[in-house]
DOKE-185270 format. One record per residue (C-alpha): residue number from 1; residue in three letters; z, x, y. Coordinates in steps of 0.25 Angstrom, whole numbers, plus 2048, in hexadecimal, padded with zeros to 3 digits. Each point is the difference from the previous one (the first is absolute). Layout:
N
+-----+-----+-----+-----+-----+
!   n ! res !   z !   x !   y !
+-----+-----+-----+-----+-----+
! NUM ! ala !   Z !   X !   Y !
...
+-----+-----+-----+-----+-----+
***
This chain:
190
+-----+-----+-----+-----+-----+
!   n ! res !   z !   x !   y !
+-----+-----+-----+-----+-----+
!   1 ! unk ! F0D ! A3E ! DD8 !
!   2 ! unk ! 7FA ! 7F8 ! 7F4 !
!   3 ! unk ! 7F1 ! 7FE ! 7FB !
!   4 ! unk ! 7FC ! 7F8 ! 7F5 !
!   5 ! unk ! 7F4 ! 804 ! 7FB !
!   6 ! unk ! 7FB ! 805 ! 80E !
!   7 ! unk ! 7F4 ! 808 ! 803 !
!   8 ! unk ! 804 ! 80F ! 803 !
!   9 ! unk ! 7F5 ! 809 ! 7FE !
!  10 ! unk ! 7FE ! 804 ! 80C !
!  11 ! unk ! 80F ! 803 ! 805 !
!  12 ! unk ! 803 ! 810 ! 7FF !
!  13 ! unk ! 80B ! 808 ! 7FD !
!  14 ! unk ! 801 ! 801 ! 810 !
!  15 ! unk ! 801 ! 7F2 ! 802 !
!  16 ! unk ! 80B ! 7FD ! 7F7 !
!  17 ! unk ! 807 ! 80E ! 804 !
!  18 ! unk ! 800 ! 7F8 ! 810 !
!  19 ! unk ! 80D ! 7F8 ! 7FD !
!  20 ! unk ! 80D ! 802 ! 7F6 !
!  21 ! unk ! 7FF ! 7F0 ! 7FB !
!  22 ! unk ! 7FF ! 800 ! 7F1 !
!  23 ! unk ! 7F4 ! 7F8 ! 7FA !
!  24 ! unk ! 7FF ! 7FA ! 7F3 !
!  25 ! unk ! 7F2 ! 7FD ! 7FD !
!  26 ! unk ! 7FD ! 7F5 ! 7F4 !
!  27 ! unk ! 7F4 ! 801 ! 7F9 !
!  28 ! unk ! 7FA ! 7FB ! 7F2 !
!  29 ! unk ! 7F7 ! 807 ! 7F7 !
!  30 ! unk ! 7F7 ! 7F4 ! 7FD !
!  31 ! unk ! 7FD ! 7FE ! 810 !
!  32 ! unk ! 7F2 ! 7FD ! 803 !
!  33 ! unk ! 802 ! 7FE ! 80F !
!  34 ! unk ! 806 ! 80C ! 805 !
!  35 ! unk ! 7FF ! 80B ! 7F6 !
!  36 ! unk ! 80F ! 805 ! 7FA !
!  37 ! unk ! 7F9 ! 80D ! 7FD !
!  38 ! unk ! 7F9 ! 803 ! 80E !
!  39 ! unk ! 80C ! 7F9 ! 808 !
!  40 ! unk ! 80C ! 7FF ! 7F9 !
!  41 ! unk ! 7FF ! 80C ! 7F5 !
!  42 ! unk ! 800 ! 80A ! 80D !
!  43 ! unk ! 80E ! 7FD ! 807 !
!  44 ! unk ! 809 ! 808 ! 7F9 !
!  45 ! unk ! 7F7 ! 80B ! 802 !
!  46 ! unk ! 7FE ! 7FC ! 80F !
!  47 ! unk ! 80D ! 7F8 ! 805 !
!  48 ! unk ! 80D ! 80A ! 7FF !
!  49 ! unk ! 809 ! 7F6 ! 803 !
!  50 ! unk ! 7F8 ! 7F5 ! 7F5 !
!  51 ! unk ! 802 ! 7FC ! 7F5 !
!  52 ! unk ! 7F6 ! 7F8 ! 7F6 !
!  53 ! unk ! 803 ! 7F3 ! 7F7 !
!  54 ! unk ! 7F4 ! 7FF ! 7F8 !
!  55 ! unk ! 7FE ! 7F4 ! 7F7 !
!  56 ! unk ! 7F8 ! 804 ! 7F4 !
!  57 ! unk ! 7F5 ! 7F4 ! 7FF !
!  58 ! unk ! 804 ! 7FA ! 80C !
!  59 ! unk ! 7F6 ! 7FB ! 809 !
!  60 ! unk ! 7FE ! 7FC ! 80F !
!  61 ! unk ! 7FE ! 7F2 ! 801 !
!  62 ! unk ! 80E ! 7FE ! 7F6 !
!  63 ! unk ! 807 ! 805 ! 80E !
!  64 ! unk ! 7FF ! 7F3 ! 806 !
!  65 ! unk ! 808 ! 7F5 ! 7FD !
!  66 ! unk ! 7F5 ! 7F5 ! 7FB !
!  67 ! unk ! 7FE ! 80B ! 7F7 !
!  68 ! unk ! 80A ! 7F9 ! 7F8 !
!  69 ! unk ! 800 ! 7F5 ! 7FB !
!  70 ! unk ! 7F2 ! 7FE ! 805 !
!  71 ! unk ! 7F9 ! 80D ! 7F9 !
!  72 ! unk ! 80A ! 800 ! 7F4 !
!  73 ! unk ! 7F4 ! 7FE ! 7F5 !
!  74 ! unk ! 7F6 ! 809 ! 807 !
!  75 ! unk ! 7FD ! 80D ! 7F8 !
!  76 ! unk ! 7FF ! 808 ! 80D !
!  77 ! unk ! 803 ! 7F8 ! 80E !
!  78 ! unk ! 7F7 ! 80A ! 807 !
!  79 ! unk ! 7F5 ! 7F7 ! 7FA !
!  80 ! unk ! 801 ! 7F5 ! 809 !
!  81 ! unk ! 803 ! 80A ! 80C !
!  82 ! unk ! 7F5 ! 808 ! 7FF !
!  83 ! unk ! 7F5 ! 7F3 ! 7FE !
!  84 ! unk ! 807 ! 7FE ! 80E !
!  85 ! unk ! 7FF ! 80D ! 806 !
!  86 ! unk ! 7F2 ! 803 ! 7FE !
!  87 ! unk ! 7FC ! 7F2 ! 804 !
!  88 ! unk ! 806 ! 803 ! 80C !
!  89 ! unk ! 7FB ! 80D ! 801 !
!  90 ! unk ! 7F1 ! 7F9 ! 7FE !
!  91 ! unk ! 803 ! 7F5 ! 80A !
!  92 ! unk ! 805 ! 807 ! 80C !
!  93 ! unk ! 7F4 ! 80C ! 7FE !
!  94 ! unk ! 7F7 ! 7F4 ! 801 !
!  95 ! unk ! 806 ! 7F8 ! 808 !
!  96 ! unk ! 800 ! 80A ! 80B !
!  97 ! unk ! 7F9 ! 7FA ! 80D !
!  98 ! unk ! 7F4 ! 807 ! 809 !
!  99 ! unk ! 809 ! 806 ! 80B !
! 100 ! unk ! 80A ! 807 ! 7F5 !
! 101 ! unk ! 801 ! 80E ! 803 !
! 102 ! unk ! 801 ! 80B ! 7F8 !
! 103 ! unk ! 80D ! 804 ! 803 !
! 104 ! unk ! 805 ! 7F1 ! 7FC !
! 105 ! unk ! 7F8 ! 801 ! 7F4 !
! 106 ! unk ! 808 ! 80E ! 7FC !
! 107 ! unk ! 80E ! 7FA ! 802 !
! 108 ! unk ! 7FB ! 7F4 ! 7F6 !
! 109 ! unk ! 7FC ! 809 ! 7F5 !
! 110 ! unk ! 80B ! 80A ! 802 !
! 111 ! unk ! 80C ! 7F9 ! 808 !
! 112 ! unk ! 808 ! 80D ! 7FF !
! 113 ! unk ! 7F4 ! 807 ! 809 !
! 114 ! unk ! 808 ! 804 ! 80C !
! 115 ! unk ! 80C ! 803 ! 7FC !
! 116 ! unk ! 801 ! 80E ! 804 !
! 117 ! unk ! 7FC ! 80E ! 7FB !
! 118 ! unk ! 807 ! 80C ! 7FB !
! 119 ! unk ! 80A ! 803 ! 80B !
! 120 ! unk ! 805 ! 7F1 ! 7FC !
! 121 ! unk ! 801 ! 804 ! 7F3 !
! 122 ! unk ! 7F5 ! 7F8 ! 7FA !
! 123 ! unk ! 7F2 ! 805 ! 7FB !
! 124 ! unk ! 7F5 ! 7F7 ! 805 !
! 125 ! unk ! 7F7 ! 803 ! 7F3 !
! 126 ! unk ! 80B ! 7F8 ! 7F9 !
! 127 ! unk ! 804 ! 7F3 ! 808 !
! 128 ! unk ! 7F3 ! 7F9 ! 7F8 !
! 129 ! unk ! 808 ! 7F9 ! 7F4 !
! 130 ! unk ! 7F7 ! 7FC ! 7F3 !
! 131 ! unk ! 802 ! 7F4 ! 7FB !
! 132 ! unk ! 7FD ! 7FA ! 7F2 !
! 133 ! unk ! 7F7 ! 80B ! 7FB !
! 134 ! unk ! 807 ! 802 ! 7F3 !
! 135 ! unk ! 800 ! 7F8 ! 7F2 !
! 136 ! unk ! 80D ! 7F8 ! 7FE !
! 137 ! unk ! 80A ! 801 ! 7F3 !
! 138 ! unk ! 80A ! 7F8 ! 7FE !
! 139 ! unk ! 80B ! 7FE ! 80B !
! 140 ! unk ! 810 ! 7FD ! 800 !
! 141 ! unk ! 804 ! 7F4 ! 803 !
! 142 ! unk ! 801 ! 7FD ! 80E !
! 143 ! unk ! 80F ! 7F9 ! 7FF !
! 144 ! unk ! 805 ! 80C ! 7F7 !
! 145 ! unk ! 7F8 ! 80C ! 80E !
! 146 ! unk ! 807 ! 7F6 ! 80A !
! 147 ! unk ! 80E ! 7FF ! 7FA !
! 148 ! unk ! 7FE ! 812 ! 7FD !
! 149 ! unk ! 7FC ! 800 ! 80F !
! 150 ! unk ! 80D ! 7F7 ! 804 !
! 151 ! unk ! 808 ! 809 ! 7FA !
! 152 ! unk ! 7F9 ! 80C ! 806 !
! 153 ! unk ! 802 ! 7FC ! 80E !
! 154 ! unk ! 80D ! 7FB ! 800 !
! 155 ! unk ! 806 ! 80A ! 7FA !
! 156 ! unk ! 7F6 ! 80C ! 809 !
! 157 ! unk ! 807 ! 7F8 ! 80B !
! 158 ! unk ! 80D ! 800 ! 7FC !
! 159 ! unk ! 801 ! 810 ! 7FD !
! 160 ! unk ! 7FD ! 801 ! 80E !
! 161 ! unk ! 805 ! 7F6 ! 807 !
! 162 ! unk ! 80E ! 7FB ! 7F8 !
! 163 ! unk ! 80D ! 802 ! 808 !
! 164 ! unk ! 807 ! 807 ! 7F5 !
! 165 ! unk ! 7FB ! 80D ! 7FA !
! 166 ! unk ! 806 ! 7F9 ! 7F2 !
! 167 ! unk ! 7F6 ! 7F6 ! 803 !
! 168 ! unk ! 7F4 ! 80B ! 804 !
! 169 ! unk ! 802 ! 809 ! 7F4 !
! 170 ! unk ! 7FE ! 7F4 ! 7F6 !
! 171 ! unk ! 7F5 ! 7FA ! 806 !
! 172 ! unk ! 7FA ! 80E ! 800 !
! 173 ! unk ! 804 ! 801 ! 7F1 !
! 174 ! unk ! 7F9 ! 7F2 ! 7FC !
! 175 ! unk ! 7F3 ! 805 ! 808 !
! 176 ! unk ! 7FF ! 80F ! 7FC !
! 177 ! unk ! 805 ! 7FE ! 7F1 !
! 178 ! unk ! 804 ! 7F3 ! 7FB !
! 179 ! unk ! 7F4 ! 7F6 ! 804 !
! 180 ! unk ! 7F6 ! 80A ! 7F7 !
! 181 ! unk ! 80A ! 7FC ! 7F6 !
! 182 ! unk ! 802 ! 7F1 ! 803 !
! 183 ! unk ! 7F0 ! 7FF ! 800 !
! 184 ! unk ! 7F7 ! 80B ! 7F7 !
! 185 ! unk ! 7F5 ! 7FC ! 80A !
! 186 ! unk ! 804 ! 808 ! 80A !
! 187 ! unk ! 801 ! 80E ! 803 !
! 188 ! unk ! 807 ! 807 ! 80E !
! 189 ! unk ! 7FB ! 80A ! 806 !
! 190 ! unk ! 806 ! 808 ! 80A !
+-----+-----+-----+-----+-----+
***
């Protein structure tokens, strides 16, 4: 299981202790949307079987592909994501019709309300994610986090899944030890 830059707070231990599939989360320290210190910081602690990529400077709106070329001259592409974000956050609070009830009003502001409770692994206080609430500094750019995160995924996927154990053990290698030395941006955690 992969997840770029995905929001995690509020997973316990005991949720990622409920199945064996190893998880690699990718998160960059420069992301405004979901927090790399509130969501991604935490899964090595967390996820036995996880391992983290973190992109030093790397940001979330980078992760998508009209990231590049499109965002390339940005300082920080969370810019532009966030002026979207809180205008939409603005225009579906007010948008909201007589009739709305509370419960739909919740799921809006919190779409993570619901998801379940500790037995489930997951804490209820932390399904809220906080967006763009902190200053931005100068951000990777976006085609460098997505060629870091190509290599990433491919060769997480390969180490698992290659028919040859050759094939396992050196995609392992390039993800544990040699991508942190192909690119000084990124640090593995396991």
């Amino acid at each position: 299981m992969v997840s770029i830059a995905g929001p995690a707070a509020m997973f316990t231990r005991r949720f990622f202790t409920t199945s064996a599939a190893p998880f690699l989360m990718i998160g960059g320290t420069e992301d405004a949307i979901v927090d790399f210190e509130t969501h991604a910081a935490i899964i090595p602690e967390r996820a036995p079987q996880g391992t983290l990529l973190a992109i030093r400077d790397g940001s979330h709106v980078a992760f998508a592909d009209p990231a590049e070329p499109a965002m390339r001259f940005m300082p920080h592409p969370d810019n532009l994501g966030c002026m979207a974000l809180t205008a939409a956050g603005v225009a579906s609070t007010d948008g909201a019709s007589e009739g709305d009830g509370e419960a739909e009003a919740a799921a809006a502001e919190n779409p993570f309300l619901g998801l379940g409770d500790f037995a489930d692994g997951i804490n209820p206080q932390a399904t809220m994610v906080e967006i763009c609430t902190r200053p931005l500094g100068e951000a990777l750019h976006p085609g460098r986090q997505q060629l870091i995160t190509t290599v990433g995924v491919l060769s997480f996927f390969a180490s698992h899944f290659a028919l040859e154990e050759d094939e396992r053990r050196a995609a392992r290698e390039l993800l544990q030890l040699e991508i942190a030395e192909d690119f000084p941006e990124v640090s593995i955690h396991l």
